[in-house]
Legacy VTK file of the C-alpha trace (Angstrom):
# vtk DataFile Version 3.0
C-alpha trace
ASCII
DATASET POLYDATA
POINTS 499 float
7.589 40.939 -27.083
5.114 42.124 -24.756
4.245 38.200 -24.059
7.229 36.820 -22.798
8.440 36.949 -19.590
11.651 38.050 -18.327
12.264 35.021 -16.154
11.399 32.085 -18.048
13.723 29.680 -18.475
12.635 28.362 -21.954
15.851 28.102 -23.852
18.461 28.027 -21.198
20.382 25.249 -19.602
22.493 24.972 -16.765
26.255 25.107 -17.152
27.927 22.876 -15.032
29.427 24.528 -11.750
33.486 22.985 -12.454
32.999 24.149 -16.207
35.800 26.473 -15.022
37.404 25.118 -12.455
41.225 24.861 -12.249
43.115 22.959 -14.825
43.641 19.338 -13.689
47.508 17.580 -14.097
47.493 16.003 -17.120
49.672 12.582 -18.529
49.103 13.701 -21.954
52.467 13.568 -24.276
52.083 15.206 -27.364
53.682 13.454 -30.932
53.860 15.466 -34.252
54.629 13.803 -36.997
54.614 14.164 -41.035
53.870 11.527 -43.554
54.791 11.859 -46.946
51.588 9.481 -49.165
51.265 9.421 -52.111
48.045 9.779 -53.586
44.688 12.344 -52.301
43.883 10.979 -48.823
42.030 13.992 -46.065
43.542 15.074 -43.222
42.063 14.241 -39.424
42.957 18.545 -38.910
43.757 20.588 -41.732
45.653 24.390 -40.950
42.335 26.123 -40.605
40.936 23.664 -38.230
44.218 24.228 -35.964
43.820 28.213 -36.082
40.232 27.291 -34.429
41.104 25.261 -31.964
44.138 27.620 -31.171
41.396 30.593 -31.031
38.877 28.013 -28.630
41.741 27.473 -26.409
43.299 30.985 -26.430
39.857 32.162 -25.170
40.375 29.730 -22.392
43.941 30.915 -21.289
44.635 34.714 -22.567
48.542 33.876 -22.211
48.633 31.027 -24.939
47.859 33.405 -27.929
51.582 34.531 -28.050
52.717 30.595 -28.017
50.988 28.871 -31.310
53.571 29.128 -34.314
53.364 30.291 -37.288
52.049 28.089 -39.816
53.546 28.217 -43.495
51.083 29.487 -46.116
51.772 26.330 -47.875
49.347 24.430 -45.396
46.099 25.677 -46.874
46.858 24.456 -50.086
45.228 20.736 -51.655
48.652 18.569 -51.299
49.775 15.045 -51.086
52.158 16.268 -48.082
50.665 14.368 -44.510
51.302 15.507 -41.450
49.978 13.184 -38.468
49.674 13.644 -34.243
50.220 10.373 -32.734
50.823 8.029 -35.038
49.571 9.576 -37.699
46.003 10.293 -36.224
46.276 14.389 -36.966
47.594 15.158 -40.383
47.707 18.249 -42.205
47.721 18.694 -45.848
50.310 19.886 -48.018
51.272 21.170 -50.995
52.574 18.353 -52.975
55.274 20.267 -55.266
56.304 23.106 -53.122
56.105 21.601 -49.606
58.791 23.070 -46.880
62.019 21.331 -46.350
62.826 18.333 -43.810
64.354 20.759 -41.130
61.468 23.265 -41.553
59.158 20.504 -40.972
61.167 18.892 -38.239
61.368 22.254 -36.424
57.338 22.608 -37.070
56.843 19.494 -35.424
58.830 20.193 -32.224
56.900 24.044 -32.120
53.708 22.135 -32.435
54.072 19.477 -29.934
55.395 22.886 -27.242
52.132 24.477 -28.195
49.983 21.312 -27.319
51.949 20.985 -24.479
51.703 24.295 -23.066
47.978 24.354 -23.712
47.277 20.780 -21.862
49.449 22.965 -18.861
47.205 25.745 -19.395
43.329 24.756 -20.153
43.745 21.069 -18.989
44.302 18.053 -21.071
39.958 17.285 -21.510
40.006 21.138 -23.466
42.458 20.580 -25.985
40.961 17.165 -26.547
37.496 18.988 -26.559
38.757 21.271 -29.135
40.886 18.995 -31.308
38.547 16.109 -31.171
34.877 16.961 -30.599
32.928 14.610 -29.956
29.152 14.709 -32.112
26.437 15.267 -29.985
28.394 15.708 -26.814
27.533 18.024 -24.082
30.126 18.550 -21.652
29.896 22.074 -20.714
26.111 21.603 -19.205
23.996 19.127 -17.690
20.361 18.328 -17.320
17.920 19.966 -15.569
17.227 17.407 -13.054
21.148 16.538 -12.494
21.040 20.403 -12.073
17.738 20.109 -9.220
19.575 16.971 -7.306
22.985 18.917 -7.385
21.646 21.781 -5.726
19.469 20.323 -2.892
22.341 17.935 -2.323
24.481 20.786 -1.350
21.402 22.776 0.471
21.015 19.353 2.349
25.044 19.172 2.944
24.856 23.018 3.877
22.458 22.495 6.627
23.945 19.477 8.011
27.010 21.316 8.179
25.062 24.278 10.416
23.647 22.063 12.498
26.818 20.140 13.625
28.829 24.049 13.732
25.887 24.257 16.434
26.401 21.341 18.336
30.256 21.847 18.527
29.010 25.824 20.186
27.671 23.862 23.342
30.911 23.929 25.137
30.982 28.080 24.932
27.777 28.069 26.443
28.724 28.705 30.357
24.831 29.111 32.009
22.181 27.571 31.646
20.324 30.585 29.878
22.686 30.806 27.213
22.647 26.539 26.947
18.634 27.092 26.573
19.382 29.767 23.346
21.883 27.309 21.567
19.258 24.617 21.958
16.385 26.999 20.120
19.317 27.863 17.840
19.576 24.051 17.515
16.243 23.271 16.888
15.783 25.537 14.234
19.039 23.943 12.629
17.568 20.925 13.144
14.078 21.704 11.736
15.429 23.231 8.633
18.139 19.902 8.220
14.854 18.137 8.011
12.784 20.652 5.547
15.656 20.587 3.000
16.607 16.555 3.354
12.480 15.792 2.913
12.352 18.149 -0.590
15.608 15.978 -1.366
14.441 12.688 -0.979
11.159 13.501 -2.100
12.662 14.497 -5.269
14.659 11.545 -5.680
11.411 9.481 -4.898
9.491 11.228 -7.492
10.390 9.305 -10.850
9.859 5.858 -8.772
6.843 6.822 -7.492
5.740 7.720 -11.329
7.277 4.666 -12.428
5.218 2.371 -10.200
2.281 4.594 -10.616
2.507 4.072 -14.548
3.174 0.304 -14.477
0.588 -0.597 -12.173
-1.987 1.304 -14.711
-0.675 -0.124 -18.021
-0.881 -3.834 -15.473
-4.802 -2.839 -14.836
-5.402 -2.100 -18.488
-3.924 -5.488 -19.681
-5.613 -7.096 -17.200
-8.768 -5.598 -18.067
-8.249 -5.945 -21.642
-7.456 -9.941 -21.101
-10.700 -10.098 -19.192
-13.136 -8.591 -21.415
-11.840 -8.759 -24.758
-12.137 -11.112 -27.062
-8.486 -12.312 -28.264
-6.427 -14.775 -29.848
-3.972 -17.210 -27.863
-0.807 -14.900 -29.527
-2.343 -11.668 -28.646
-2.651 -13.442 -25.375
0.391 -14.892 -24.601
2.138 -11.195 -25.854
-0.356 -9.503 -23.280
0.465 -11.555 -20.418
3.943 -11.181 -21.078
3.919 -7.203 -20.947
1.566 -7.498 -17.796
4.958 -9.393 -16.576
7.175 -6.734 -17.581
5.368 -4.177 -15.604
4.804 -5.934 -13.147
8.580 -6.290 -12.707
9.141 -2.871 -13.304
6.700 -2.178 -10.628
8.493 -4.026 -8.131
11.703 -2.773 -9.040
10.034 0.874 -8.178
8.918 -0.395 -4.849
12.610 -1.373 -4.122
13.722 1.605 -5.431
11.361 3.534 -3.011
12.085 1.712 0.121
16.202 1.829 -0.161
15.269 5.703 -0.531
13.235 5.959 2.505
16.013 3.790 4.445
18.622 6.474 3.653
16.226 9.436 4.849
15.608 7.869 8.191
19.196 7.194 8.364
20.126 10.824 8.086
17.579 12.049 10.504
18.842 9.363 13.075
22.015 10.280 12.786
21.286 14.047 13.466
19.070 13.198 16.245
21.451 10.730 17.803
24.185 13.727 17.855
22.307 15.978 19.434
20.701 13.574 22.299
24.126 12.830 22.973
25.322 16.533 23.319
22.696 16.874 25.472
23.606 14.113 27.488
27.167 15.724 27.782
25.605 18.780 28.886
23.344 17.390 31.258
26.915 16.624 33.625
27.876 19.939 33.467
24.862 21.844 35.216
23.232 20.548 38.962
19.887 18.632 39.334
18.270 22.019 39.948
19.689 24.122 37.260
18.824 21.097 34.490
15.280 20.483 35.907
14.614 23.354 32.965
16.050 21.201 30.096
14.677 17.815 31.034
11.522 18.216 28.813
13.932 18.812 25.586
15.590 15.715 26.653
12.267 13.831 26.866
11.290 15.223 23.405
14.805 14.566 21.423
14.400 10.857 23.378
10.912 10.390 21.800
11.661 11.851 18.432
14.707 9.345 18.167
12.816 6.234 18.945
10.337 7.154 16.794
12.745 7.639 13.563
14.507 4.683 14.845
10.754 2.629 14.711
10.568 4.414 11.263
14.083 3.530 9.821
13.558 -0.082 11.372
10.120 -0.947 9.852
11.227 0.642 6.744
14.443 -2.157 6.449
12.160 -4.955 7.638
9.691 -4.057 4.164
13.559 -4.370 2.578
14.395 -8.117 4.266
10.459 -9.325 3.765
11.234 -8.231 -0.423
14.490 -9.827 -0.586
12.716 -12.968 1.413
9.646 -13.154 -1.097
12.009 -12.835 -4.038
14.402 -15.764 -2.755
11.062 -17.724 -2.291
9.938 -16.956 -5.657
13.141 -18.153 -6.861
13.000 -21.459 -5.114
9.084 -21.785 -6.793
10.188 -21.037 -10.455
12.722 -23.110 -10.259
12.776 -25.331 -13.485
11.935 -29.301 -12.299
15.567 -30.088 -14.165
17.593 -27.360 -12.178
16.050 -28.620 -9.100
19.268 -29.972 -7.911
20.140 -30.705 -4.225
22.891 -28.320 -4.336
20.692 -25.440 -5.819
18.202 -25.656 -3.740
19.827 -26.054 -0.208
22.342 -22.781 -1.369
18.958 -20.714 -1.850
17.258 -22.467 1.556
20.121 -21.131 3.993
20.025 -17.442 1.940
16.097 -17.171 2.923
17.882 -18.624 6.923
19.971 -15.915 6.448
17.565 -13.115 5.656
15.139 -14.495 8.341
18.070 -13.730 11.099
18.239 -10.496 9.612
15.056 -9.794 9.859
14.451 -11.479 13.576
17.426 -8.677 14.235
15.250 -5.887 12.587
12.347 -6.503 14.748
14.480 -7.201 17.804
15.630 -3.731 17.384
11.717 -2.396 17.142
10.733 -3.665 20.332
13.993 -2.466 21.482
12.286 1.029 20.612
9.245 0.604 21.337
10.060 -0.281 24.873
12.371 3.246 24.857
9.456 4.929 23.761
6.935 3.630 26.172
9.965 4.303 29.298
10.315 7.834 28.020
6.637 8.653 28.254
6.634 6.285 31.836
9.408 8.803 33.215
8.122 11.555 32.044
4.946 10.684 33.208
6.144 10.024 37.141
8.067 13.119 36.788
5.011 14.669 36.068
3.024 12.845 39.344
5.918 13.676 41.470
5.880 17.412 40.385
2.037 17.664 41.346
2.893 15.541 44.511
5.494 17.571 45.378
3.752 21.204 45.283
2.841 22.762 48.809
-0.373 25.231 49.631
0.099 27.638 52.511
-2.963 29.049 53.663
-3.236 32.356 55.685
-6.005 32.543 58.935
-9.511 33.903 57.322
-10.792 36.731 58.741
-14.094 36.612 56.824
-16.500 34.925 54.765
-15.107 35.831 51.598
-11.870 34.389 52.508
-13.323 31.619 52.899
-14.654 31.242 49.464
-11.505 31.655 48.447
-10.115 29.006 50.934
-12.914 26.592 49.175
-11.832 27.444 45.462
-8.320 26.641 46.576
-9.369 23.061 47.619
-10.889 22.433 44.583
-7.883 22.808 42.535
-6.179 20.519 45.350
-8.857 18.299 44.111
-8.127 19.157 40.548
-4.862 18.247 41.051
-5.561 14.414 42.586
-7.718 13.431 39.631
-4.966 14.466 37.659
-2.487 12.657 39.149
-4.993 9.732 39.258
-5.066 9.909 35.178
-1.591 10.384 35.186
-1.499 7.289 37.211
-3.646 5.165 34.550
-1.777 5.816 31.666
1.404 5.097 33.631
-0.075 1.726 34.188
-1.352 1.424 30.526
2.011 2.175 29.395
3.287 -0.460 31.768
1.292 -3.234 30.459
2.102 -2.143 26.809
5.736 -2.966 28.617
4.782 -6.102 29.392
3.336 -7.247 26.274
6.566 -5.901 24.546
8.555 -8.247 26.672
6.213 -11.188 25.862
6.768 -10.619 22.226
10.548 -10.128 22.457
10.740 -14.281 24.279
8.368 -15.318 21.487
10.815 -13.981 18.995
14.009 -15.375 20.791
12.453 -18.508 20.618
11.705 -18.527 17.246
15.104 -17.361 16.147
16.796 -20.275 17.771
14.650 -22.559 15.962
15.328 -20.935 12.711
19.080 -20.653 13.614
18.929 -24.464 14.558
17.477 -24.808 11.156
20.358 -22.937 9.337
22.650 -24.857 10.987
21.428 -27.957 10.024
20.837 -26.969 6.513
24.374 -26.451 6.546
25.272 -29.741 7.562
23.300 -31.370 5.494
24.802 -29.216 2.888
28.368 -30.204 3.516
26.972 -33.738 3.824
25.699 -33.757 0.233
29.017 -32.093 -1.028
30.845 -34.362 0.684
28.532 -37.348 -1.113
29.541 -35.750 -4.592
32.580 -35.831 -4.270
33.166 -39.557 -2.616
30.796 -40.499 -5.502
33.113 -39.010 -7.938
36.579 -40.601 -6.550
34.583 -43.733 -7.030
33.784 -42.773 -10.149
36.985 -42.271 -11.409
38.513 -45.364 -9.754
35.924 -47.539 -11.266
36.822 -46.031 -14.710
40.584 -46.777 -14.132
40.001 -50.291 -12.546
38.316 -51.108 -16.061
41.129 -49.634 -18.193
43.570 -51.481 -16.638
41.581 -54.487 -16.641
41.020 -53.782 -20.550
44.873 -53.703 -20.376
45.838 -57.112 -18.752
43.217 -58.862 -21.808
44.710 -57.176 -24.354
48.291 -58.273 -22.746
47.182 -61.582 -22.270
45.561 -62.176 -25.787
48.958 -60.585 -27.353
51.336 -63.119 -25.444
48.863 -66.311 -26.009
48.643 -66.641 -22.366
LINES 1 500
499 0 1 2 3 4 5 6 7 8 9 10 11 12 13 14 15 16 17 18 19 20 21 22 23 24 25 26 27 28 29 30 31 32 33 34 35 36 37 38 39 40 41 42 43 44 45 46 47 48 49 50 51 52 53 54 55 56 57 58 59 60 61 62 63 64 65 66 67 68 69 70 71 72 73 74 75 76 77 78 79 80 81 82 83 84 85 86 87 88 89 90 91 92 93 94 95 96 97 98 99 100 101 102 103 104 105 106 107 108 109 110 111 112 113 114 115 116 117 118 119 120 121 122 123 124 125 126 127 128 129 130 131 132 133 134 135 136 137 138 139 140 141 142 143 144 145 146 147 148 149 150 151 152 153 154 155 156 157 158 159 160 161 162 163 164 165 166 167 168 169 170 171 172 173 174 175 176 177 178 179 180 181 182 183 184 185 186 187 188 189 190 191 192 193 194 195 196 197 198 199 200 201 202 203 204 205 206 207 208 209 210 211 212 213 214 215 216 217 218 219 220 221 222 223 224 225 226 227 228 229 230 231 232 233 234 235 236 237 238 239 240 241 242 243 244 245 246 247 248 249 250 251 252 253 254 255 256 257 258 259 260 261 262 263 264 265 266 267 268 269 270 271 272 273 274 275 276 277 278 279 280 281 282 283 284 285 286 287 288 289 290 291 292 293 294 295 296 297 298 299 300 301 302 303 304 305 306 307 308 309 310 311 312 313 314 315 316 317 318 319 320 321 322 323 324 325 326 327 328 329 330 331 332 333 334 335 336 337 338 339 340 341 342 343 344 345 346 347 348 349 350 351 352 353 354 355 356 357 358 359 360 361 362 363 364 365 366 367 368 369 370 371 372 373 374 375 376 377 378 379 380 381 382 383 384 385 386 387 388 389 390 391 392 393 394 395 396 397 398 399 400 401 402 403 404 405 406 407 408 409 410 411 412 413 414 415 416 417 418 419 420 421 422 423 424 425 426 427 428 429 430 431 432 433 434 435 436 437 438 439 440 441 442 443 444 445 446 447 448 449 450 451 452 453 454 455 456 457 458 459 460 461 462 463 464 465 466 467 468 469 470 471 472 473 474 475 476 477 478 479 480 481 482 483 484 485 486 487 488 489 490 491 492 493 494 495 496 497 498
């Protein structure tokens, strides 16, 4: 005893949060019925098993103990008597010589179906199926520890989300600009705790992927390794290269896995990021140039933390389109030289066209960001030079020498102060070519995109062409078929009248 701890959770399981929840409106319609057989045949529910499920379901709802009637004594007794719930599915056993009387049971029946009927009301119709049929080996009333894990940082994800757009809605109670600059701390934090709680939620649904691939690319090394220094047979060799298939699929199937995850992360952290540049943007017409000269570097920042989970989302659908392209083109290669069919091959052609758009529209959008990122840091670079340009020294008349020392340290900051403006002014032009190239690749990519689009279009064409082929081929097909019957016709006419 003096071992185990008090807060270990060997043994327990989590119950599910609805277990219960309020009833839900049920369709059921109870039928009670009795079945005179003759012969020994069991019952679905004997008397007994009623008086349980009537005890499970009274537990449920306190105010259906009072409602289940009073079963004759008769019922526990071995019987050819039947008694049957829809259809005959529920029967109860009876005596076979000393069974009640057709009225009794009638009136039985209708008490019975009440009781069901008032207990669907009461617990809900999946209880008294629960307790009348149970299922073997079900477990409804708890769920896994991991479904219980993703539950709850779901709803601590969905919880913070929910604080930080309460906090963006506050902006418009915020009247000065020192009470703006608290709700945009208050916001951060929001913000940076939206992010802590989504990461440890999509970090825990990348886990078993991440294992996945992690195991499949080690049992692929093995085989591998195994094929390469081992001495085998052709079966054991054909069997190992097929599992070194199989995981390599499943490997694959993990990367996809993986990336769709990451897409949905960067998705939620654009979206909150987006919302609260644009708030800002709102507030940034409510104040003067002066007043809002103290919130331009948050603007700057939320600017460059957007384009950069933009860049992220982006680059994390173009690994998506390049996946989907490669597997098209691996489709295209394994094609079988029989299924190689004009048709086949032109449909799979204009879906890798299609993808390539896609993805010439995915890496539009990262120079699109790019370039945002490299005119946030230009502006906020000038803003900088114009700052340092814009400060003004007064000097006083010396009145001795040690004044004048001071006069001299205060010129060299003044020449502090150029040579930082002059770096300033080098990475502004570094940032400006960077621009430039940007711009270069965006025509490069324009051009390209026609060409492919020009391609898809064609492929089209040519498509349609080749349908239209078929089809001519087959009229003339079929009108060659019928010119011969009815030529096959007129012979057999003319032979028969000895023309």
């Amino acid at each position: 005893m003096e071992d185990e701890q008090p807060d270990s959770l060997e043994g327990w399981v989590p119950v599910r949060e609805d277990l219960f929840a309020e009833p839900e409106r049920h369709q059921l319609r109870f039928l009670v019925a009795w079945n005179d057989t003759e012969g020994n045949w069991a019952g679905l529910l004997s008397a007994a098993g009623l008086r349980g499920a009537h005890r499970q379901l009274a537990a449920l709802w306190p105010p259906l103990e009072r409602c289940f009637p009073r079963l004759p004594p008769e019922l526990d007794a071995d019987s050819s008597w039947a008694w049957g719930l829809g259809l005959g599915l529920w029967t109860l056993v009876w005596p076979a010589r000393s069974g009640p009387g057709e009225a009794a049971l009638q009136e039985l029946c209708w008490q019975l179906e009440r009781y069901l009927g008032q207990a669907a009301d009461g617990c809900g119709g999946a209880a008294v199926r629960d307790a009348l049929f149970p299922v073997e080996g079900c477990a409804a009333d708890y769920e896994s520890p991991r479904e219980f894990r993703e539950r709850a940082l779901r709803a601590r994800r969905d919880e913070e989300g929910a604080r930080l757009r309460q906090v963006l809605q506050g902006h418009e109670k915020a009247h000065t600009m020192v009470a703006l600059m608290e709700v945009y701390q208050e916001e951060d934090e929001a913000y940076q705790e939206f992010v802590t709680v989504a990461t440890m939620f999509f970090q825990y649904l990348l886990q078993p992927f991440r294992d996945m691939r992690e195991l499949a690319t080690s049992c692929k090394l093995a085989i591998l390794k195994s094929l390469d220094e081992d001495d085998l047979g052709p079966k054991r060799i054909a069997a190992l290269q097929k599992e070194a298939q199989e995981w390599t699929r499943r490997a694959e199937e993990a990367v996809v896995s993986i990336q769709h995850i990451t897409v949905n992360y960067f998705e939620e952290t654009v979206k909150a990021l987006a919302g609260m540049q644009k708030q800002m943007e709102q507030d940034e017409k409510r104040f003067g140039q002066a007043a809002w000269a103290t919130a331009t570097p948050r603007l700057e920042k939320l600017k460059l933390m957007l384009a950069r989970e933009t860049l992220q989302l982006m680059r994390a659908k173009e690994l998506c389109l390049n996946h989907r392209r490669a597997e098209i083109q691996g489709k295209m290669e394994d094609l079988p030289e029989q299924e190689k069919r004009i048709n086949v091959v032109d449909g799979l052609e204009i879906q890798y066209y299609e993808v390539q758009l896609e993805l010439y529209e995915v890496k539009f959008e990262i120079l699109k960001y790019e370039e945002i990122l490299l005119v946030t840091q230009l502006d906020s670079i000038k803003r900088l030079i114009k700052d340092k340009q814009d400060e003004v020294v007064y000097y006083d008349p010396c009145e001795s020498p040690e004044e004048l020392k001071a006069v001299d340290h205060v010129l060299g900051l003044q020449d502090d102060k150029s040579l930082e403006v002059k770096e300033l002014s080098r990475r502004c032009q570094q940032l400006e070519s960077k621009r430039g190239r940007i711009c270069a690749r965006r025509a490069y990519l324009r051009n390209r995109k026609k060409r492919d689009k020009k391609k898809e279009e064609e492929q089209k064409k040519k498509e349609w062409i080749n349908q239209e082929r078929q089809k001519t081929l087959q009229r003339l097909r079929a009108f060659k078929e019928l010119s011969a019957e009815d030529i096959d016709q007129w012979d057999r006419v003319i032979v028969r009248e000895g023309i």
